[in-house]
C-alpha positions as CSV (number, residue, x, y, z in Angstrom):
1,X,-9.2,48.5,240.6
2,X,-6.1,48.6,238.2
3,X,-4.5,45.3,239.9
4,X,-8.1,43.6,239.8
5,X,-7.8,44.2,235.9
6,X,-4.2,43.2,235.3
7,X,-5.0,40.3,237.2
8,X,-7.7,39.3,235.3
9,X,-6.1,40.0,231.8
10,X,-3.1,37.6,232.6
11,X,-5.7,35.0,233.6
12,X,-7.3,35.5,230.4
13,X,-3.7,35.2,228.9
14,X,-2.6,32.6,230.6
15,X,-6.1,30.7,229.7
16,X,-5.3,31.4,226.0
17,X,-2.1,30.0,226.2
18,X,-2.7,27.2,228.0
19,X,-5.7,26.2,225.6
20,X,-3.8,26.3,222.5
21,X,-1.4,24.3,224.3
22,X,-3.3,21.5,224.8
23,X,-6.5,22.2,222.7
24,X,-5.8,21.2,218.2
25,X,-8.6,21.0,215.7
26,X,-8.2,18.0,212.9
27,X,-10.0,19.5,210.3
28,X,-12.1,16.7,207.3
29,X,-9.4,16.7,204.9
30,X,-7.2,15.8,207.3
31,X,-5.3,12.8,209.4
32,X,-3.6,13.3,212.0
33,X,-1.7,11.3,215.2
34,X,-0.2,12.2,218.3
35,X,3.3,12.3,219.4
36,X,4.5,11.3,222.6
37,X,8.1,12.3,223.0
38,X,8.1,11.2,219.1
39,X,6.3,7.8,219.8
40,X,2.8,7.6,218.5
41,X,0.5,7.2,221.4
42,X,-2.6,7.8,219.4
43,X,-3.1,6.8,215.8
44,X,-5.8,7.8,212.9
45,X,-7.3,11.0,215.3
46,X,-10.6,11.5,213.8
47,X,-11.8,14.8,212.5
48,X,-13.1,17.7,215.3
49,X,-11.6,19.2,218.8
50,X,-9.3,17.4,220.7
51,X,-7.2,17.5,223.7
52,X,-3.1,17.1,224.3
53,X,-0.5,17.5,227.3
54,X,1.6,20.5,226.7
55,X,5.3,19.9,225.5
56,X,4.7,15.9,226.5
57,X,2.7,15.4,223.1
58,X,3.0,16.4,219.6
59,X,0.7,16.5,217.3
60,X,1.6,15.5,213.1
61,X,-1.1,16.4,210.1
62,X,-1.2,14.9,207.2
63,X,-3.7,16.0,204.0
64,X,-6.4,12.8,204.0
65,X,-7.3,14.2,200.1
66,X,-6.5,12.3,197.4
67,X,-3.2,13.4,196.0
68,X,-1.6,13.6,192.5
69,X,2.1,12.5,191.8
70,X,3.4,13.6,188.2
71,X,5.7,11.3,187.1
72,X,8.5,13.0,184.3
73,X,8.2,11.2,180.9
74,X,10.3,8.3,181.1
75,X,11.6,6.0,178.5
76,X,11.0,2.5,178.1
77,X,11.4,-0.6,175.5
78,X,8.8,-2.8,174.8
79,X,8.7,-6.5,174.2
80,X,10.5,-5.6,170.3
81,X,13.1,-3.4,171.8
82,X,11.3,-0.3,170.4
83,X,12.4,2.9,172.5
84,X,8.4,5.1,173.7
85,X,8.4,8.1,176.1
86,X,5.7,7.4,178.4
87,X,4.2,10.4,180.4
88,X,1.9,9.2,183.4
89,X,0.5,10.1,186.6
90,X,-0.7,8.2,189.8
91,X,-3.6,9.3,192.1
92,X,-3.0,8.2,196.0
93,X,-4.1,8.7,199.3
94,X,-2.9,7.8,203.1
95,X,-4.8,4.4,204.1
96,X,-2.1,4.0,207.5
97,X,-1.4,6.9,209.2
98,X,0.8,5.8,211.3
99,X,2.8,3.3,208.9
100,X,3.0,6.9,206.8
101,X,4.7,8.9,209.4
102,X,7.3,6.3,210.4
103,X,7.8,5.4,206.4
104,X,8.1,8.7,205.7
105,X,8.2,11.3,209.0
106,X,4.8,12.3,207.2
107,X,7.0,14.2,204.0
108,X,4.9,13.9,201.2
109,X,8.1,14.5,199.1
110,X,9.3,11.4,200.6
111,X,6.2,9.7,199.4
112,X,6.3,10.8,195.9
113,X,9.9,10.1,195.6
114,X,9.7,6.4,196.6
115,X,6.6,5.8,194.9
116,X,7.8,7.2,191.5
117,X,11.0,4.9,192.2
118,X,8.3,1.8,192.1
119,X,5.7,3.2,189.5
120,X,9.2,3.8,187.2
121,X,10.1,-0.2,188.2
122,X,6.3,-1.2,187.3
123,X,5.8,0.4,183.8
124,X,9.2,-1.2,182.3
125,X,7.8,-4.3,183.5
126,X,5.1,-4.0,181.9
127,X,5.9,-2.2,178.7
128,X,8.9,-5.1,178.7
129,X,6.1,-7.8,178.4
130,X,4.1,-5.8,175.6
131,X,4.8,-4.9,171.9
132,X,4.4,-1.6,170.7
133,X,0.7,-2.2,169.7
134,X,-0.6,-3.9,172.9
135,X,0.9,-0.9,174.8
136,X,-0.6,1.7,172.7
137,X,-4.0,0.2,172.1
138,X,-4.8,-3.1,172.8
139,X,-3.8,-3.6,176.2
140,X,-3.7,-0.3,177.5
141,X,-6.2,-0.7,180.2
142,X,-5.3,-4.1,181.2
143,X,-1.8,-2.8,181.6
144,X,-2.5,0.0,183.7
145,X,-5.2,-1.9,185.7
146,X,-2.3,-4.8,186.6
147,X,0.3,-2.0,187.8
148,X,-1.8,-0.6,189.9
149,X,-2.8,-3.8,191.4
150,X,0.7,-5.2,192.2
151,X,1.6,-1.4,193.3
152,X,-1.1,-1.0,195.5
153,X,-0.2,-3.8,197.7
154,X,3.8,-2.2,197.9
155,X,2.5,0.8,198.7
156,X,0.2,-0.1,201.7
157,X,2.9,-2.5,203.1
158,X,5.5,-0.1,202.2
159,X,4.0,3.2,203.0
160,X,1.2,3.3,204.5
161,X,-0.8,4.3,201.2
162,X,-3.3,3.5,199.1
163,X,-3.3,3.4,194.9
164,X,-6.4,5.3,193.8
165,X,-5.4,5.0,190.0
166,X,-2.4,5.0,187.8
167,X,-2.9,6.5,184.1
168,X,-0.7,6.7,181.3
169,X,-1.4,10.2,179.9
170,X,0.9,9.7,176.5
171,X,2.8,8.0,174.8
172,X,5.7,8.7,171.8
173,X,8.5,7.7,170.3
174,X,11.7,9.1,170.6
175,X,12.9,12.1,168.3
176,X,15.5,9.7,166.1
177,X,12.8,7.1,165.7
178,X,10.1,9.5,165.3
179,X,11.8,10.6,162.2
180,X,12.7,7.1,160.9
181,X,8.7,5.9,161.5
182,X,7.3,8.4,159.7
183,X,9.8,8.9,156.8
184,X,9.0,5.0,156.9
185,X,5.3,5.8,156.8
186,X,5.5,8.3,154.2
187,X,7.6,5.6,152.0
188,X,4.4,3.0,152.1
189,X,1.7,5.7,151.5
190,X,4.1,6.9,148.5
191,X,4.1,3.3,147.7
192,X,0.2,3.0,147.9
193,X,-0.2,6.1,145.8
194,X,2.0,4.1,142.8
195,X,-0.3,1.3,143.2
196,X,-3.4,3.0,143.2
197,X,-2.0,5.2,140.2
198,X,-0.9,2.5,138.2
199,X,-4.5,0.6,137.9
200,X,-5.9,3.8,137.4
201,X,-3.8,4.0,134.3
202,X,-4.7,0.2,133.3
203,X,-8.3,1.0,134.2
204,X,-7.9,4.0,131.9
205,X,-6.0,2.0,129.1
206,X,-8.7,-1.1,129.3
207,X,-11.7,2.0,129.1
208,X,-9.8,3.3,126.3
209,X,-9.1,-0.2,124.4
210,X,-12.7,-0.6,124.5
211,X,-13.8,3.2,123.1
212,X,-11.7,2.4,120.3
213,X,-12.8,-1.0,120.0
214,X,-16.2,0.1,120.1
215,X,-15.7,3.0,117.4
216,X,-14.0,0.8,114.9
217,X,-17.4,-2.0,115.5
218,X,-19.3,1.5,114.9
219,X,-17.9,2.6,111.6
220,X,-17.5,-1.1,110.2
221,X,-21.3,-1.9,110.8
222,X,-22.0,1.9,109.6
223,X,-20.1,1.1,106.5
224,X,-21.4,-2.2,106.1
225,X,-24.9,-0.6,106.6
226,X,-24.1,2.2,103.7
227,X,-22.7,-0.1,101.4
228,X,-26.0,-2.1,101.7
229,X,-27.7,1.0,101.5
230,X,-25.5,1.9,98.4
231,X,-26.1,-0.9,96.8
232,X,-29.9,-1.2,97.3
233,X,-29.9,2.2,95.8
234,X,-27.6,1.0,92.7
235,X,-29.5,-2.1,92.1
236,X,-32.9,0.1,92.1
237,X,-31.4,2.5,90.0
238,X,-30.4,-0.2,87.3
239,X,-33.8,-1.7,87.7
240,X,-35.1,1.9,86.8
241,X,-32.6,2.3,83.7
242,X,-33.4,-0.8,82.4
243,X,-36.8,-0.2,82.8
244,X,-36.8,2.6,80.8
245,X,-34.1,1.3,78.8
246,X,-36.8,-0.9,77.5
247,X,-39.6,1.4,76.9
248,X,-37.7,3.9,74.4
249,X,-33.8,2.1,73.9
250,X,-32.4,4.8,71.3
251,X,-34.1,7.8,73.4
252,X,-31.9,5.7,76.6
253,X,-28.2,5.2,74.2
254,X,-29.1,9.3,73.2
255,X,-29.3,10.0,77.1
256,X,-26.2,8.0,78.0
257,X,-24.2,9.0,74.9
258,X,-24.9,13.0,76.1
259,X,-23.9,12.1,79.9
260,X,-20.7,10.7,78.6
261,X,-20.2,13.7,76.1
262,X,-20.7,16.2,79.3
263,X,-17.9,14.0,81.6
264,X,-15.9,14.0,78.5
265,X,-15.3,17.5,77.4
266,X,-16.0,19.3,80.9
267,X,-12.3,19.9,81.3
268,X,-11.0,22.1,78.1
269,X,-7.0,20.6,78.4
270,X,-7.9,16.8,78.0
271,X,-6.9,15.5,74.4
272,X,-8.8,12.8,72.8
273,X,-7.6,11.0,69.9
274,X,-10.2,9.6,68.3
275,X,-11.7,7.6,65.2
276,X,-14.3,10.6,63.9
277,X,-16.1,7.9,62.3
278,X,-15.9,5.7,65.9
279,X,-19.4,5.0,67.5
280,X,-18.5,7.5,70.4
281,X,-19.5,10.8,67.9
282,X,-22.3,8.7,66.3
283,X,-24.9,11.4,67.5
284,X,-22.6,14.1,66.8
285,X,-22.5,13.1,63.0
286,X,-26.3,12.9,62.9
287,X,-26.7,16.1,64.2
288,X,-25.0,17.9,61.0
């Protein structure tokens, strides 16, 4: 009863064995092919269980996902000669399995390596072509769109991949003409902020020509108006002294003669020398 039971527990063994000997699972994510004394016999095996002949075959993964290589920042000079950092990345996946594993004996590391050696070739081609503003804004897109485009053709030949996308995440200048761009950029917003200050001060010079132009048109019409005024009042006062004038003359010479008297002697220091018999004391005499 023993031996019955060993025997069937090294069948069972031996069944184990022999299955994952010759039974492999390719899972969705992945691509695989089989070896045959490393010669592919069977290329692209699709996803789910499949049979191999122990030791005879071999069978190679390979991840079927869309992968990321991230490229270093690298520099490159555009179509001025003007030094940029550019940081960037490139999305692929395996189109040819089989063209893959004899490209690259199915090392992504491989992959990345050769395809950052192209991508690097591409983008100083391009940036080359471009000034500094096409490659930072105005032909951005169309840049990356055309690198990916002539890449994507190397790579299948090449490698056995496809280009998914390639993206420039950013781009800067060097340190040394970091420093020189803006120290360049503060000199022309210094020189805006003369500008601007200096027709602020001739706006505020023409305003203030024009206050003082309009203040001295203000006080001349305000004199001119006063002395009108002045005058009106003068000429009306005559009328009125010569109307009365006429109505009672010596009462009018006795008034005026008293007025004068009082402007005369208000101050007690003037000296007069005088005629006592003059016309100015006539009313003085015929008072005693």
């Amino acid at each position: 009863m023993r031996n019955a039971s060993f025997s069937l527990l090294f069948v069972a063994l031996l069944a184990l064995l022999v299955a994952s000997q010759t039974l492999y699972v390719v899972k969705e994510t992945e691509r695989a092919v089989v070896l045959k004394f490393g010669e592919i016999v069977e290329n692209d095996v699709q996803p789910g269980l499949h049979f191999k002949i122990p030791v005879m075959n071999e069978v190679k993964k390979f991840d079927a996902r869309i992968l990321t290589m991230d490229s270093r920042p690298q520099r490159y000079l555009t179509l001025e000669k003007k030094a940029v950092i550019v940081d960037s990345y490139v999305k692929w996946k395996i189109d040819d399995v089989a063209k893959f594993y004899q490209a690259t004996s199915g090392d992504e590391f491989v992959a990345n390596r050769v395809l950052s050696s192209r991508v690097d070739t591409g983008l100083r081609n391009q940036f080359g072509e471009r000034t500094m503003h096409e490659v930072v804004s105005g032909e951005r897109d169309q840049l990356m769109t055309e690198l990916r485009d002539n890449l994507d053709g190397v790579a299948k030949t090449e490698l056995g991949i496809t280009i998914v996308d390639i993206r420039v995440k950013r781009i800067d200048l060097p340190p040394d003409v970091s420093e020189s761009v803006y120290q360049r950029m503060r000199t022309e917003r210094e020189r805006e902020a003369r500008e601007h200050r200096s027709k602020g001060l001739e706006l505020a010079e023409g305003i203030r020509a024009d206050a003082d132009r309009q203040r001295v048109v203000l006080e001349a019409e305000a004199q001119r108006d006063a002395e009108m005024i002045r005058g009106d009042g003068d000429a009306q006062a005559a009328s009125i002294y010569a109307q009365v004038y006429q109505q009672d003359p010596e009462f009018f010479k006795f008034y005026r003669s008293l007025q004068a008297y009082r402007e005369s002697f208000s101050n007690g220091g003037d000296l007069f020398v005088l005629d006592p018999k003059s016309e100015f004391f006539q009313y003085l005499e015929k008072s005693q």
